[in-house]
N, C-alpha and C positions, 0 to 999 in steps of 0.2 A: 544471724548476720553473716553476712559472705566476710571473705578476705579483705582486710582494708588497704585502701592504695597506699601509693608512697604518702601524698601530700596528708591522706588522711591519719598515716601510719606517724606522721612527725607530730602533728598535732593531740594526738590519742596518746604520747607520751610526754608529751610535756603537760596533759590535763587529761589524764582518764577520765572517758566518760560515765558517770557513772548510774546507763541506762543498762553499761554490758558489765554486770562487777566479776562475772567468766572470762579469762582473757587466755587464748591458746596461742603460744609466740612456737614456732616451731622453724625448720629447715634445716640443711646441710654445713651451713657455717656458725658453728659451734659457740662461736666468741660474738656472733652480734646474737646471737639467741639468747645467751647469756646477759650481753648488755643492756638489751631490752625487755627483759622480764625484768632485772634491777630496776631499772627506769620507773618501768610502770608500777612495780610494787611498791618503789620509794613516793611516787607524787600519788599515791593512795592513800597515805597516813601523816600524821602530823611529823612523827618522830623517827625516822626510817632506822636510826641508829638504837631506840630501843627494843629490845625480845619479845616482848608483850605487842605489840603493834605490826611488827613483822615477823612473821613465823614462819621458816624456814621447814618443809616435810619432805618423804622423798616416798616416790610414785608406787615403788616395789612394798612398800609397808602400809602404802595405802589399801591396795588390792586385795591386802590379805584379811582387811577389815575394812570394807567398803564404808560402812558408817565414819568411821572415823575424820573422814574429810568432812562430812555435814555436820555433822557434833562441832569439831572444831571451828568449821565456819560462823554457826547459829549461837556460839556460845557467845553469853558476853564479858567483854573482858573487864579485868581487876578495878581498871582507871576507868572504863567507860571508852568513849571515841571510836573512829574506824579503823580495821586490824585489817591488812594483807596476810595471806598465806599466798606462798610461794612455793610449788611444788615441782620439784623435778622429776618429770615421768622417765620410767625406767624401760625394763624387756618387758613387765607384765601389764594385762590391757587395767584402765581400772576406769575407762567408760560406766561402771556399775554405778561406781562411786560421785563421776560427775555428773551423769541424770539428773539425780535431784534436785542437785543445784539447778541447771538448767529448767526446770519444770518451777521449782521456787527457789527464787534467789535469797542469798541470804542479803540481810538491809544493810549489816554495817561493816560490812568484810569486801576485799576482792579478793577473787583467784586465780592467780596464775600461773598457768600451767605451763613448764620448761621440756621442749620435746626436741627428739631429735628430728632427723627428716621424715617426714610421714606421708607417705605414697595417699593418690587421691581417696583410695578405697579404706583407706583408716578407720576404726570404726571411732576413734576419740577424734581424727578430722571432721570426719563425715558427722556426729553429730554438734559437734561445738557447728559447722558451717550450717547447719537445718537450725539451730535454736535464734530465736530472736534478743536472748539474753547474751550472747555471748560474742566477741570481736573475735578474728583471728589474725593474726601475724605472720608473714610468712619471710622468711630469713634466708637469704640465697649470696653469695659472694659480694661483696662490693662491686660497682661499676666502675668504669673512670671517672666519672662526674660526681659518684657518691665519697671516694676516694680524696677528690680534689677537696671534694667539700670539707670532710675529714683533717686533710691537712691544713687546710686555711684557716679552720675556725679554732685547732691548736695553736697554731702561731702567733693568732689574733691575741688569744685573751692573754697570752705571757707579753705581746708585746715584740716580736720578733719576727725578722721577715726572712724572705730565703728568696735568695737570685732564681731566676728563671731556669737557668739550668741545672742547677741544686735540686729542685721542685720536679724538673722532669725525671730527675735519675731517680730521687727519692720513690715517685709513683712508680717506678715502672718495679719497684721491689714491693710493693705494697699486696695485697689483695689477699684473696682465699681463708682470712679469717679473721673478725674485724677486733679481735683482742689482740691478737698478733699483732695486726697493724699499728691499733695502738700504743702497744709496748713499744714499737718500734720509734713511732714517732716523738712520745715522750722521753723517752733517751736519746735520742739526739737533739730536742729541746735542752735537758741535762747538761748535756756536752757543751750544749753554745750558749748557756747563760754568760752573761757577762759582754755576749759578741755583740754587735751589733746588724750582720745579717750572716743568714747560714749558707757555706759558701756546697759547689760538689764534694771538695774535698772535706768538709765534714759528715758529711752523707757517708762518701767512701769508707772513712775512716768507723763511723758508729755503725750503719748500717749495712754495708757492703758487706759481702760472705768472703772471709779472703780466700776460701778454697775454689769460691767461684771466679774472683779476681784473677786468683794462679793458673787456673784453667785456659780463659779467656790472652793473657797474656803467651801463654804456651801454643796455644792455637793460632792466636795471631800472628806471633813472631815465625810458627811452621809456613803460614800459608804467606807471609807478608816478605820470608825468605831473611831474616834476621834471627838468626842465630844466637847471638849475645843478648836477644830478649828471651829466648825461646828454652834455653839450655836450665838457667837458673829458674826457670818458673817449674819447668819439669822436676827437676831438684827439689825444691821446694814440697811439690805435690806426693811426690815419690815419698818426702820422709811424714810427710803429714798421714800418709798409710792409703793413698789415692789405691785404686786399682788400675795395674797396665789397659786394662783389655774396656775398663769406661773411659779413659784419657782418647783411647781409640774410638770409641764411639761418640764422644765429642765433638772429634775431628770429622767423623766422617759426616755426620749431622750439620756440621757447620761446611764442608764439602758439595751437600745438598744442597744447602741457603748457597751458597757462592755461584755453583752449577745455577741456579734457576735466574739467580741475578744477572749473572753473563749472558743466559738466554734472553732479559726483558733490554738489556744493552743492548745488543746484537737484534733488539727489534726496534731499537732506536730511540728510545727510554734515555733519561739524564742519569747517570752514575750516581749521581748525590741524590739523587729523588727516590733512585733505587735501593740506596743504603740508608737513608730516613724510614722505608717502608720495613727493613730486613731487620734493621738491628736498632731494638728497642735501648741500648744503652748508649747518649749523645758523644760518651769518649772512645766508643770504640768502630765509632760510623767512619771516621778518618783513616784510618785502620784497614777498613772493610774497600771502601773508595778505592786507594790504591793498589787493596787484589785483585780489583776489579779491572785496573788498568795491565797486572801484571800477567792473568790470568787469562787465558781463549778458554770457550767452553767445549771445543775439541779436547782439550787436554786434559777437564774433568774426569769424562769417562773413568780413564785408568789410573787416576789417582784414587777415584770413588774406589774402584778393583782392588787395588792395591789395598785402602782400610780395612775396605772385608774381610780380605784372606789376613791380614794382619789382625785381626780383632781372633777371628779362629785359630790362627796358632798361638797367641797367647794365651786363650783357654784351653786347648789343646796340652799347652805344655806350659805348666805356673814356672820352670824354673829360669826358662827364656823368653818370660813375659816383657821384662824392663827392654833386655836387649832388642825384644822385638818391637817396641816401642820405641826406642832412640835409633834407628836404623828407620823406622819407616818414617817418622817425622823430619828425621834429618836428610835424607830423600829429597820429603816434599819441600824442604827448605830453601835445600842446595838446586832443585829445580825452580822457585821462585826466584831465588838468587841470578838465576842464567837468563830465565826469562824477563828478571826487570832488567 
């Protein structure tokens, strides 16, 4: 059996089918690989929390005795009923080991198989994808659609809602590993029991990175020409053990974004439409707006110059890192300053 789609892939885990009782869940995000080989191994047996019905193997000890996965499969167990093995494939190949399966299935077991990303040529892809016993799964980052889905349907079953713009800030921290995400969202659930809806600032507060916060405030307040934002966030960052010479690469990164945005202004583009497009976090687009206003993109150029050479002599020389950090920001400050 080929790759099963999305719609098929939701339904195949809330009721394995159990034409394919080989089930290969694979890809590069780690935590929905994870998720979903649970899924599937738990709605395989009656008892998922018993050891006899779910059996836990790892891939590297299979290999070394290819029998040992069919033996275990074909065996029947103590109680009788159907038994999951759940294998986490390792570095070694143990395609030997799943053949058999694949050729005879065993009657009252599934298996699934926990892999990481497996390029097309695989030979444990390439045959689970040729066998007609077998589903595969394939596990790639969250969407924004699948993401949304995610949060909505945690919120639902506690009971709990979250403002429109709670919800937008939340996703935009979400993605690249769907256990992570989860963690995420379940603790700020956590947080706001008791509330009655979950506002930004609890997002902020649980799941905001404050060293990303500190950044973003340090940057904004260089390029937005406020200083009394700008000084303390640096502070902050500095003692948290930031490096001079990434605070500078930050800046000039976000120098880029601003450069390109003054470009699409200056093609006659709305300001606000431009900083919806630039800057994925809803508190800090107001922020962005008025460097837009403060800012020509003549001026960019040598401000861009200026980071450069400031990111190289503070790797150049670690002892006049900070100094060359508060001198070039305060620069671009006191130039925002003059130009708004």
């Amino acid at each position: 059996m080929t790759a099963l789609g999305r719609g098929e892939t939701d339904r195949f885990l809330k009721k394995p089918d159990p034409r394919y009782p080989v089930v290969l869940i694979y890809g590069p995000d780690a935590g929905l690989v994870a998720e979903r080989a649970m899924a599937v191994s738990a709605a395989s047996v009656a008892d998922p929390s018993d050891p006899f019905q779910l059996i836990r193997m790892e891939g590297d000890e299979i290999a070394s005795d290819p029998l040992k996965l069919a033996d275990e499969a074909n065996a029947i167990g103590l109680f009788g009923g159907r038994k999951a093995l759940r294998v986490r494939v390792g570095s070694k190949n143990i395609v030997s080991a799943v053949e058999p399966l694949l050729r005879a299935p065993p009657r009252d077991a599934a298996v699934v198989l926990e892999a990481g990303d497996l390029k097309k040529s695989a030979p444990l892809r390439v045959a689970c994808e040729k066998s007609s016993t077998a589903a595969v799964i394939a596990c790639y980052a969250d969407d924004p659609a699948e993401l949304q889905r995610l949060v909505s349907e945690s919120f639902r079953k506690v009971g709990l809602s979250i403002d429109p713009e709670a919800e937008e800030l939340l996703l935009s921290m979400l993605g690249g590993d769907r256990l992570a995400s989860r963690g995420e969202v379940e603790k700020l659930i956590t947080y706001a029991t008791g509330s009655n809806q979950v506002t930004a600032e609890d997002v902020e507060a649980v799941v905001g990175d404050a060293s990303a916060a500190a950044l973003n405030e340090a940057i904004d307040g260089a390029f937005g020409g406020n200083t009394g934002q700008m000084l303390p966030a640096l502070s902050k960052l500095l003692a948290e053990g930031e490096r001079p010479d990434m605070i500078l690469s930050a800046a000039l990164t976000h120098s880029w974004t601003l450069a390109q945005a003054l470009a699409q202004v200056d093609a006659g583009q709305q300001a606000r439409t431009v900083a919806e497009r630039a800057i994925p976090f809803f508190r800090r687009r107001a922020a962005f707006e008025r460097q837009l206003q403060i800012w020509k993109r003549e001026g960019m150029a040598p401000t861009i110059r200026q980071l450069g050479e400031s990111i190289l002599a503070s790797r150049a020389n670690s002892e006049l890192a900070i100094a060359t950090l508060d001198r070039t920001l305060l620069r671009i400050a006191l130039g925002a300053r003059r130009a708004g």
